[in-house]
N, C-alpha and C positions, 0 to 999 in steps of 0.2 A: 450543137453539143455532142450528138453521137458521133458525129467526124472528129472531132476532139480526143474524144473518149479511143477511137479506132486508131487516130495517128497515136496516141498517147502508148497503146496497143501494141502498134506497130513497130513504131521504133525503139520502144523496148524490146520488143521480140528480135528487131533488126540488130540490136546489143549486145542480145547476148547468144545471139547467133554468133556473130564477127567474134566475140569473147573465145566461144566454142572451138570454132573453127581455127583461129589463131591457137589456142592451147593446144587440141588438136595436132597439128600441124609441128609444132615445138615438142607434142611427145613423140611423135612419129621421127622427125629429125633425131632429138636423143636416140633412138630405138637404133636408127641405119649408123648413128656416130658407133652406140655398140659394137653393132656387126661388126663396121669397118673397123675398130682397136683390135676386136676378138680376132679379124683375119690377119691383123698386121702383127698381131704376137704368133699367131702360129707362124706366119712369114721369118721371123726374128729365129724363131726356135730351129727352124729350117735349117736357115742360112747357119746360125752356129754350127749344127751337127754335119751340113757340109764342109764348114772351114775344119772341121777336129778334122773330119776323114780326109781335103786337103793335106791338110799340114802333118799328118802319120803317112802319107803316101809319099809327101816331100820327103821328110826322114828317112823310109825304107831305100828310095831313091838315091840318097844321099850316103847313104851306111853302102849301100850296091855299090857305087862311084867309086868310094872308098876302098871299098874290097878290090875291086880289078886295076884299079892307081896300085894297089901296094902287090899284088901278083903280078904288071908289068913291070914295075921297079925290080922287083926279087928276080923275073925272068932277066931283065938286061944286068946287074948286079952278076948273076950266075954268068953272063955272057962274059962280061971283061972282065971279072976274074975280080974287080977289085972293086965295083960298084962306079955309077954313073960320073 
């Protein structure tokens, strides 16, 4: 009877251990899911304020291009007197 009483004991205790430990485990997983969104938004936030600062470096680049295209145009224009 007390072996009874002890398994009966037991593997409820063994129950809701495994219960524990599995919850456990699944809040702990949520928690690192957390982290890893929280870094991968600051990642996203990153990358866009690098792409603005790309893409305004392109432009400056491109407006510069622009500018020395139509100073060499003007200079050969001035050359032959009558334009290219």
């Amino acid at each position: 009877m007390i072996s009874w009483i002890k398994n009966l004991f037991h593997s409820s205790c063994e129950y809701y251990q495994d219960y524990y430990d599995e919850h456990y485990c699944l809040a702990r997983d949520v928690e690192d899911l957390k982290e890893k969104y929280d870094c991968i938004l600051l990642d996203i936030k990153r990358l866009e304020e690098e792409s603005i600062e790309q893409t305004n470096a392109l432009y400056e680049m491109t407006n510069s291009l622009d500018s020395r295209i139509d100073i060499i145009y003007n200079e050969l224009k001035g050359m032959n007197g009558d334009g290219i």
